[in-house]
C-alpha positions in Angstrom: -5.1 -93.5 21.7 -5.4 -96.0 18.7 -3.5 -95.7 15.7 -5.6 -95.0 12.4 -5.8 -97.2 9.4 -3.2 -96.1 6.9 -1.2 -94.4 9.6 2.8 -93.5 8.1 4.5 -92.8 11.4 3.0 -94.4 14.7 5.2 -92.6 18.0 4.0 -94.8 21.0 5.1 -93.9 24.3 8.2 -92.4 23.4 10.5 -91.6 26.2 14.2 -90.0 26.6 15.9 -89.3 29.8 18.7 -87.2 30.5 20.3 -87.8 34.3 17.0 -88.5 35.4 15.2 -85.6 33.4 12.6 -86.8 31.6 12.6 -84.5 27.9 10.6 -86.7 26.2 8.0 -88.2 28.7 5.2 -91.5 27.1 4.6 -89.0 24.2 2.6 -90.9 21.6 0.6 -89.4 18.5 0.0 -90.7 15.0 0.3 -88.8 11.5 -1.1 -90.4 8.3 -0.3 -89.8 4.6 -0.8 -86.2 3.1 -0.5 -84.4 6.6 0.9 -81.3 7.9 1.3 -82.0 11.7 2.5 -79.0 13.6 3.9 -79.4 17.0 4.3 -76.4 19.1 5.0 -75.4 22.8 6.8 -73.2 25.0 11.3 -73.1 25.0 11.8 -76.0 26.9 8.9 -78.3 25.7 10.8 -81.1 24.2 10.3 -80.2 20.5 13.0 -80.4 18.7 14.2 -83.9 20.7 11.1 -85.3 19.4 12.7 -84.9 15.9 16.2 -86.1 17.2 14.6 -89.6 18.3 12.6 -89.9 15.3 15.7 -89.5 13.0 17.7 -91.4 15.2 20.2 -88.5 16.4 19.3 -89.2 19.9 18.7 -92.4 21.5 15.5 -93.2 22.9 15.2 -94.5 27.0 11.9 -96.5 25.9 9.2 -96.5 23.3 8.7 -97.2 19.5 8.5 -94.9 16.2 7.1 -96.7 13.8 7.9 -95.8 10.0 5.4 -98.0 7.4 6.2 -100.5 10.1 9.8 -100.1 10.2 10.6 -99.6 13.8 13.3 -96.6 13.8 14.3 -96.9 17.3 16.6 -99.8 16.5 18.0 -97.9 13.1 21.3 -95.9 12.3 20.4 -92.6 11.0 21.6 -93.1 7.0 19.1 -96.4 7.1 16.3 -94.2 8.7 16.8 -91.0 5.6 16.9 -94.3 3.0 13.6 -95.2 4.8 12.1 -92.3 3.8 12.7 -90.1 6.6 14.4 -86.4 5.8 15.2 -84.0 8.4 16.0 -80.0 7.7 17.5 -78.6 11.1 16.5 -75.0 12.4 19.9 -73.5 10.4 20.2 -73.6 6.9 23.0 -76.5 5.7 23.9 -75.8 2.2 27.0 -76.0 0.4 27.6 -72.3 0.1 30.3 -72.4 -2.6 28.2 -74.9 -5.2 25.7 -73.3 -7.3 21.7 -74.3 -6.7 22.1 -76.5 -9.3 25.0 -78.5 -7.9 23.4 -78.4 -4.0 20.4 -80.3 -5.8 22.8 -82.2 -7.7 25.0 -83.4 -5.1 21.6 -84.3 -3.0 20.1 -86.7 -6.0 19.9 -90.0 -4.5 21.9 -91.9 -7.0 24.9 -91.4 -5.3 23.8 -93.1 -2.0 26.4 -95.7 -2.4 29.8 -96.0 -4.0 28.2 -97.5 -6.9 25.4 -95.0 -7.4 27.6 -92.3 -7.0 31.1 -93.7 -9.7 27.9 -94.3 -12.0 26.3 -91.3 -11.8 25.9 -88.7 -14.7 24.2 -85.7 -15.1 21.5 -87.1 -17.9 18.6 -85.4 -19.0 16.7 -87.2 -16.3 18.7 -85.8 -13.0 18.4 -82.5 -14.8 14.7 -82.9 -15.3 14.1 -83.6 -12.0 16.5 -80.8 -10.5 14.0 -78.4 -12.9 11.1 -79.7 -11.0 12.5 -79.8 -8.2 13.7 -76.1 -8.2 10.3 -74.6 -9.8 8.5 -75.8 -6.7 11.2 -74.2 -4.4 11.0 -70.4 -6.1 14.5 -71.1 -7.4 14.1 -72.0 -11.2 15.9 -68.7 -12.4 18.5 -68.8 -9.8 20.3 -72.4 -10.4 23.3 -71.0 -11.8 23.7 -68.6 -8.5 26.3 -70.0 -5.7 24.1 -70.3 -2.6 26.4 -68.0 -0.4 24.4 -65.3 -2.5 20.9 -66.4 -1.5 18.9 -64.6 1.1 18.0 -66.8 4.4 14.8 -67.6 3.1 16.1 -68.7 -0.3 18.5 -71.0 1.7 15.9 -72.6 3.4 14.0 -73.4 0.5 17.0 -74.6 -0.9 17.7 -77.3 1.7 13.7 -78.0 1.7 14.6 -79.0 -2.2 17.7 -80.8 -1.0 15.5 -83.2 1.1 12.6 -83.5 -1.9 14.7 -84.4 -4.7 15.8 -87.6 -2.1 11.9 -87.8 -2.9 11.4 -89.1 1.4 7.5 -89.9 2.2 7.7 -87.7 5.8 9.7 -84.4 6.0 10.6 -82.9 9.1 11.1 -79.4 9.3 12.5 -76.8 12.6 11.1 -73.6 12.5 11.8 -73.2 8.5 10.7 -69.8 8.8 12.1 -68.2 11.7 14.1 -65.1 10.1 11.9 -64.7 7.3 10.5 -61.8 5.4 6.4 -61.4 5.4 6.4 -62.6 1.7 9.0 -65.4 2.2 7.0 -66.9 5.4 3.4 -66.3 2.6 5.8 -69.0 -0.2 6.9 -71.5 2.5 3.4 -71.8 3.8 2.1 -72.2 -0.4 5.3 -74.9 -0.7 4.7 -76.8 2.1 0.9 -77.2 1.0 2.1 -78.5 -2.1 4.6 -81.0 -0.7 1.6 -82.8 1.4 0.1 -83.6 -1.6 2.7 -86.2 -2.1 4.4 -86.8 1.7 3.7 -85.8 5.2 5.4 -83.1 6.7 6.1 -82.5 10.7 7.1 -79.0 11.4 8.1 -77.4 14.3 7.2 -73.9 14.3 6.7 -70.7 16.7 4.8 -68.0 13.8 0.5 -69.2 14.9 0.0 -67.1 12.0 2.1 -69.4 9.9 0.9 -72.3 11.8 -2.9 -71.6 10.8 -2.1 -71.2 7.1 -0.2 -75.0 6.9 -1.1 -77.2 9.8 -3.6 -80.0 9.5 -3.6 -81.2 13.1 -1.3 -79.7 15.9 0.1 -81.0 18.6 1.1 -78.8 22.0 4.1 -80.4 24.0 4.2 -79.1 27.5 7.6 -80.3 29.7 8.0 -82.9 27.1 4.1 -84.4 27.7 1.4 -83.8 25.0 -0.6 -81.0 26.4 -3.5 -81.2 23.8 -3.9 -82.3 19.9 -6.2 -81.9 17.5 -7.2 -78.8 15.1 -5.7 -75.4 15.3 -9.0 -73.8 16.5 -9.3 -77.3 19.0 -5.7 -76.3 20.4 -6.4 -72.2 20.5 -9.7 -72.4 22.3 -8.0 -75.0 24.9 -7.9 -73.6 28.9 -5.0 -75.6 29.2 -2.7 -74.7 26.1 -3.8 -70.3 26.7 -2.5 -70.9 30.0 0.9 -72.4 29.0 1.3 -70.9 26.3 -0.6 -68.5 24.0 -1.9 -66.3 26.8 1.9 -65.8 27.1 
């Protein structure tokens, strides 16, 4: 596979073994600017430890992630988020006690180091930006309200917003709508269109349904091998990926 011109994240033969077990096995794909890559795949497949080498929370055996030609594989996690990189995990990680407000607050990325953060007030800018930040999560009348109050969904919209206001170029997001309503799964799929306007996003997501409404190229991982990529109706109408796994 060659890499595209333009390309923001190039994964060439990535590889992670555990004992012997090969999770991750030569996986390689490419995802350029403004895209909504989806990768899906039975329990088991590997998902989720593609994000963990990408972000740098697990340690690769061989290969290269390339970010704008930064090569991540040799990075701590902090220098791979200040990259660009942000990572939501499958649970929701917000400070339950802090209003909406203060969760976006506390995320702003002025306080990155000791500096940043003793200088840091809460000017018209921050709050500006917070606004923004908070219209495009469904939150803008609910900043004042502690986030232990907030329904799952709202949670998870809130941590989306606590990775956007760090303003990173790629997002990656674990199943951000598993324990959803109907109408919260309809706003995540309108947000995350709107975020690729200005970033890439790589979700990893079990809902098709939900997966057909955001993804712009998918990719099927099979016992941590790429079992087919391409378009959602390339991937559904594949012998291989019905037998795997939507036939099931």
């Amino acid at each position: 596979m060659t890499a595209p011109q333009g390309y923001l994240l190039k994964v060439e033969g990535l590889t992670v073994s555990f004992d012997g077990f090969k999770a991750v096995n030569d996986l390689s794909f490419y995802v350029e600017p403004n895209e909504c890559r989806v990768i899906i795949g039975p329990n088991g497949a590997g998902k989720t430890t593609v994000l963990d080498l990408i972000c740098g929370r697990t340690k690769a055996t061989d290969g290269s992630v390339k970010f704008r030609e930064k090569e991540l594989l040799t990075m701590r996690e902090d220098q791979i988020v200040h990259a660009g990189v942000g990572r939501k995990f499958q649970t929701p990680s917000v400070y339950e006690d802090l209003t909406v407000f203060e969760n976006l607050e506390i995320s702003y990325p002025k306080g990155y180091s000791v500096f940043g953060a003793l200088a840091f007030r809460r000017d018209a800018v921050v709050q500006e930006r917070i606004q923004e930040i908070a219209e495009m999560i469904f939150l803008e009348d609910m900043l004042s309200e502690k986030a232990a109050f907030l329904s799952h969904g709202q949670k998870q919209w809130l941590e989306i917003g606590m990775l956007l206001i760090q303003d990173p170029e790629l997002l990656m997001l674990d199943e951000p709508v598993a324990g959803m309503s109907v109408a919260e799964r309809v706003k995540t799929a309108e947000l995350l269109n709107r975020i690729i306007a200005d970033r890439s996003v790589i979700v990893i997501e079990h809902d098709m349904g939900f997966v057909e409404d955001i993804a712009t190229r998918v990719n099927v991982l099979h016992q941590g091998k790429m079992l087919s990529e391409g378009s959602m109706a390339h991937v559904k109408a594949d012998p291989k990926v019905i037998e795997v796994y939507l036939g099931h």
